[in-house]
NUDREN-77408 format. One record per residue (C-alpha): y, z, x; residue in three letters. Coordinates in steps of 0.1 Angstrom, whole numbers, plus 5000, padded with zeros to 4 digits. Example, Ala and Ser with C-alpha at 12.3 -4.5 7.8 and 13.67 -1.06 7.14 Angstrom:
BEGIN
495550785123ALA 498950715137SER 
//
This chain:
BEGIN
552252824899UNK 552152864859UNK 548053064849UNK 547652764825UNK 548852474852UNK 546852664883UNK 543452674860UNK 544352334844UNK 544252184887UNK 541052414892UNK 539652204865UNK 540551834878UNK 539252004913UNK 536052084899UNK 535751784879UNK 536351554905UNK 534151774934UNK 531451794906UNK 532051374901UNK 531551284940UNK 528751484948UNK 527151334921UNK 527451024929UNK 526851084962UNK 523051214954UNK 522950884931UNK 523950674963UNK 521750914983UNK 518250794961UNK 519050434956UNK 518150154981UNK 519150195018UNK 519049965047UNK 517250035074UNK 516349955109UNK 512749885118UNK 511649825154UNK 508449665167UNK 506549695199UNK 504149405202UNK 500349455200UNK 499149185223UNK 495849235222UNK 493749395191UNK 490449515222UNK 492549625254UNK 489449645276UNK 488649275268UNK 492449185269UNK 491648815261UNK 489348825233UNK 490848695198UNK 487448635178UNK 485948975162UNK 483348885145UNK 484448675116UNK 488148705122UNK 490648615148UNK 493348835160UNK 496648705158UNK 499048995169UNK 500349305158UNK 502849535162UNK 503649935161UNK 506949995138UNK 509050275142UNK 512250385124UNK 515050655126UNK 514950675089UNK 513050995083UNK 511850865053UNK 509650605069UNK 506150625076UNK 503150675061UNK 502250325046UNK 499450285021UNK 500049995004UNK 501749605013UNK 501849274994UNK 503848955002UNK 506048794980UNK 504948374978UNK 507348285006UNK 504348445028UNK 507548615049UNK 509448905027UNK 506849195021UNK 507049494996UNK 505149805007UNK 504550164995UNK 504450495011UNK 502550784999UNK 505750994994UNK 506350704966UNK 509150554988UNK 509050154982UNK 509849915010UNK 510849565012UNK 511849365040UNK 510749015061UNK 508548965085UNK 509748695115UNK 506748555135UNK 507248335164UNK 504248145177UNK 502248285149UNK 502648595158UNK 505448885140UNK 508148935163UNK 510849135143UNK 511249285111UNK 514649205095UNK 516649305060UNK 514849605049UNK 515349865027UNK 514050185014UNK 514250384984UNK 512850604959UNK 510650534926UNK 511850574893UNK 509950644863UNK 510650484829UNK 513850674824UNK 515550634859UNK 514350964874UNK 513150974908UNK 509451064904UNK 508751404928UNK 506351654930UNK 503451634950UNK 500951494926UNK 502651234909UNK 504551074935UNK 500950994958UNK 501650644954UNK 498150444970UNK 498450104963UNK 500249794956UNK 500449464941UNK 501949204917UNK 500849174884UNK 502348944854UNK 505648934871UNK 505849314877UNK 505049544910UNK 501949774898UNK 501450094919UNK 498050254918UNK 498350674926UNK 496050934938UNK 495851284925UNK 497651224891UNK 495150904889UNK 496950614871UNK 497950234876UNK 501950224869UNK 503649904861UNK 507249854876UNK 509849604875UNK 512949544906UNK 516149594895UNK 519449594922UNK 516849684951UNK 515150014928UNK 511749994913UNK 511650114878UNK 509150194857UNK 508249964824UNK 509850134795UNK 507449864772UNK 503949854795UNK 502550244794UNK 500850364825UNK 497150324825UNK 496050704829UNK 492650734850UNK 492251114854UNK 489551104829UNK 487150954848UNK 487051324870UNK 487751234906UNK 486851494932UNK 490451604942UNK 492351384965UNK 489751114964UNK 490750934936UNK 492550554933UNK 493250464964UNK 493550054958UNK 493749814929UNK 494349434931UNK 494049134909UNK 491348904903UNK 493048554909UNK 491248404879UNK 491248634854UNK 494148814860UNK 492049144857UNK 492349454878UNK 490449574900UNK 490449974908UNK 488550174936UNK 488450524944UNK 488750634979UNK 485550884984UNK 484450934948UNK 480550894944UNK 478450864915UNK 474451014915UNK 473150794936UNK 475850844967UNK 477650464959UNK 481250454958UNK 482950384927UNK 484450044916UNK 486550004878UNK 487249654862UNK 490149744840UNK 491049464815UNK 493649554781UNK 492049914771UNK 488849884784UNK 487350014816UNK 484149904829UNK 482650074861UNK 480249934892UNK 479650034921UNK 479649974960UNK 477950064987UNK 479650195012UNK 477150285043UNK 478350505073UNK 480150735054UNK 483250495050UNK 485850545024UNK 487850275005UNK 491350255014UNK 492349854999UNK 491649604983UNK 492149184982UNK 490748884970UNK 490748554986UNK 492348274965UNK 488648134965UNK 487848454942UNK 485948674968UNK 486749024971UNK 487849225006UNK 487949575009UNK 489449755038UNK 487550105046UNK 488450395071UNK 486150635085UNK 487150965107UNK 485951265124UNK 486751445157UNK 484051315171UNK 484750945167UNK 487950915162UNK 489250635137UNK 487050375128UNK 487750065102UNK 485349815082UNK 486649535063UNK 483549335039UNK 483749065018UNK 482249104985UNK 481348834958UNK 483748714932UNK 485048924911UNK 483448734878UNK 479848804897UNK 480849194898UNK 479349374865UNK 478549754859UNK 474749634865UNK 475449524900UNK 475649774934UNK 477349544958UNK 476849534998UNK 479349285009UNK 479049145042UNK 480849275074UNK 483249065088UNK 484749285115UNK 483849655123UNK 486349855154UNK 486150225167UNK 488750395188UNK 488350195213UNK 490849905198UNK 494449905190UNK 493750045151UNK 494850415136UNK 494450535097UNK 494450185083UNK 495450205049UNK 496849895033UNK 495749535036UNK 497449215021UNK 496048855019UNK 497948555023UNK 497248145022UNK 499548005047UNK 501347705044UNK 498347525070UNK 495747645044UNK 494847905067UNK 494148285050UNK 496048595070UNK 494648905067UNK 497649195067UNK 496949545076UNK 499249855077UNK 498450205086UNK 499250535073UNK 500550765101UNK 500851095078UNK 504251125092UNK 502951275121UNK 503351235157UNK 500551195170UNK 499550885147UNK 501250545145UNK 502650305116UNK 500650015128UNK 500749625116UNK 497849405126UNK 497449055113UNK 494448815117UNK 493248485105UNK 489748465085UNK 487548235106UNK 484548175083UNK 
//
């Protein structure tokens, strides 16, 4: 073969082999479907097998989900869209999920048409590195999906596009770090105040001088702080409010001694929260290693079409073995 002709094919080689693995790495980071399996959770207490009331909520049913996808795992954050079946959820590797729950006598009973892909920021790149991409929380916000993160502390607003979640080119990220977190303790759950539209930030273990947790209303530029307090050495892991305007936080103690332990409180409504108040809350259920629960991280609440309010929670397995992606739902009684 010709020296020009023989380089000239090298060329059209290279191209092309230079053309398909790129697009394969593009088809590699956008949305995927996966399989996700459940094994039911009958009962939330297994010494008491039949009990369904602790304390002010009612156990409905859960389930532990697992998935070939190596990807999966380590949930911090779910919401559901208003169809109360097709959820969006976040890992703390920033890998957003979407899928729907089917429940059959009120109970889940398989997850179907879910996918999994990578965040974006503003200019289509998948967001990496260890600090920015500890993705918390999540909720909806103004028609977008808003992210809270950890480390990096800032809210993010995103938008769906094709199955991806971008980044808003036109709504800036609400940068946090300023308010000097202890390291890894920072933003661990925002939601919105029904009402007002207003969010509502928390930090996970960050304490000011009088050992309460730290709480931040966060309305156009302005950031107004109170504070919670959060006995037993608890940290904040969620956030909710009822449609009635109460608040609900989900909180996660551990040690080697005890083993995981969760607390869920209800607060008052978010218009009776100021900076001069240190809130209390009230307990509505409290459960140790003894019951069906691992590092619960995320929690979601929904009005059902009955009128009833379903209380979603989702754990955080650290993609480790020796925890489990757990999905416990429950119905608030009082």
């Amino acid at each position: 073969m010709h020296l020009a002709r023989k380089n000239k094919f090298r060329s059209v080689l290279f191209v092309t082999s230079f053309a398909f693995v790129m697009h394969l790495f593009v088809a590699m980071s956008y949305a995927k479907d996966i399989e996700i399996s459940v094994n039911p959770i009958t009962s939330f207490l297994p010494s008491k097998p039949d009990q369904k009331i602790f304390g002010k909520l009612k156990f409905l049913g859960g389930v532990e989900l697992t998935s070939d996808n190596e990807d999966f795992g380590g949930l911090s954050g779910i919401e559901f869209r208003k169809n109360q079946k097709n959820f969006i959820a976040i890992t703390d590797k920033a890998r957003f999920i979407s899928g729907e729950i089917v429940r059959e006598n009120n109970s889940v009973s398989k997850i179907e048409n879910a996918t999994l892909t990578r965040t974006r920021n503003s200019k289509g790149k998948t967001i990496t590195g260890a600090d920015d991409k500890d993705s918390e929380a999540i909720t909806f916000y103004n028609g977008q999906i808003v992210l809270g993160y950890e480390r990096n502390d800032r809210i993010a607003f995103f938008k769906e596009e094709n199955r991806k979640l971008i980044q808003s080119k036109t709504n800036p990220a609400i940068n946090l770090n300023s308010l000097e977190f202890p390291f890894n303790k920072g933003i661990e759950a925002i939601t919105i105040e029904p009402l007002s539209k207003t969010i509502y930030a928390f930090s996970e273990h960050a304490l000011n001088k009088d050992g309460n947790h730290r709480g931040f209303i966060i309305k156009d530029a302005n950031i107004e702080e109170f504070t919670i307090a959060v006995p037993g050495g608890y940290s904040i892991t969620d956030a909710a409010f009822l449609p009635s305007g109460e608040l609900i936080l989900l909180e996660r103690y551990y040690s080697i001694f005890t083993g995981a332990n969760m607390r869920i409180r209800r607060f008052a409504k978010g218009e009776a929260i100021t900076s001069k108040t240190t809130e209390n809350g009230e307990t509505l259920i409290e459960a140790n290693s003894q019951f069906e629960i691992d590092n619960m991280e995320g929690l979601s609440i929904t009005k059902m079409h009955d009128g009833s309010i379903r209380l979603t929670l989702v754990s955080d397995n650290n993609f480790s073995k020796n925890q489990r992606t757990l999905l416990l739902e429950f119905q608030l009684e009082q």
